[in-house]
N, C-alpha and C positions, 0 to 999 in steps of 0.2 A: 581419551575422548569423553566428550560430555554430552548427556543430553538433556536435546533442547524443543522449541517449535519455531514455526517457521509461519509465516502471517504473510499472507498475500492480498490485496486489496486492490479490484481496477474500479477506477473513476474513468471522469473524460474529462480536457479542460474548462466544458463551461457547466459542469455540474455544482451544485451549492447544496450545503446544508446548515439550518436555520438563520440562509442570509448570509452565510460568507462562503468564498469559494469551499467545493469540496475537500482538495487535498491541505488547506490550513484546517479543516474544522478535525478531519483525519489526524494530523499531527497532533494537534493540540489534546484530543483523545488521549493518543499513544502517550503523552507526555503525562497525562494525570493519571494513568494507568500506570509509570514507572518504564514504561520500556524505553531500552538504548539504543542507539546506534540505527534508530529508521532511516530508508531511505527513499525517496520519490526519485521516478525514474519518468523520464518523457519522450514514447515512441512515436515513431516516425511515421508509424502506418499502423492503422488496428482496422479490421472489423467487430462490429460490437451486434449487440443481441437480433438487431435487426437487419443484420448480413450489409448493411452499406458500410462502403470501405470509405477510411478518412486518412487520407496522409498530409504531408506535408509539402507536397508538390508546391513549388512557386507559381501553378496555375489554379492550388484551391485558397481561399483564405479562408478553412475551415478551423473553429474555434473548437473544436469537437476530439481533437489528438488524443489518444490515450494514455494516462496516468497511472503508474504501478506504483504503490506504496509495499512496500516491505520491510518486516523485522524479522529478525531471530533471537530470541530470550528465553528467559526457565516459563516449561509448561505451564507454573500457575500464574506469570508474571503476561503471558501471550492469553491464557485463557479469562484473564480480566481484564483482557483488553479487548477481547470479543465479547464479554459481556455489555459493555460500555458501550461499544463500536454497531453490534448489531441492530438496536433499536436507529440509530441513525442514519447507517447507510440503506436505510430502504432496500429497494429492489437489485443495487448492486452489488458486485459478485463479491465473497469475502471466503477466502480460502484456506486453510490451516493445516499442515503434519506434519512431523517427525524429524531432526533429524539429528546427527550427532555433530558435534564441533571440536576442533581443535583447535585450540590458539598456540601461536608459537610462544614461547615463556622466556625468550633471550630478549639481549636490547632494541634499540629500534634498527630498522634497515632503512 
């Protein structure tokens, strides 16, 4: 096992920072901080800071959905990425610990 961290990032989909949506400004981040393998996730339903729930229902056309970005990299490779990340995500919630990994080391499945 190896260890690593673990970067948790929620947006919403109509949040933006310096003018382009949130989760490209997010990636592109991650990307000049060196980190692999991100991913964006798009749920279905969130409540966010202010207790109103946003889904997906075909009776909302809410722009509002919630956005999970997530890595897992080496602790110094995640913790310069929250250097980077934190002056720009403002107010949104930006989450980080621990964890171990394993990859499997055979061919591919």
């Amino acid at each position: 096992m190896q260890d690593a961290m673990f970067l948790r990032i929620y947006l919403s989909e109509s949040d933006h920072i310096d003018g382009e949506p949130a989760m490209q400004a997010v990636l592109n981040e991650c990307r000049a901080a060196g980190l692999n393998g991100v991913t964006v996730m798009r749920g279905i339903e969130g409540m966010g800071l202010h207790n109103v729930v946003h889904t997906s229902s075909f009776l909302s056309m809410s722009s509002e959905l919630p956005l999970v970005v997530e890595a897992i990299d080496s602790p110094e490779k995640i913790k310069q990425a929250v250097e980077i990340l934190r002056p720009k995500i403002g107010k949104r919630l930006l989450a980080v610990w621990p964890v171990s990994v394993m990859r499997h080391s055979g061919g591919h499945e």
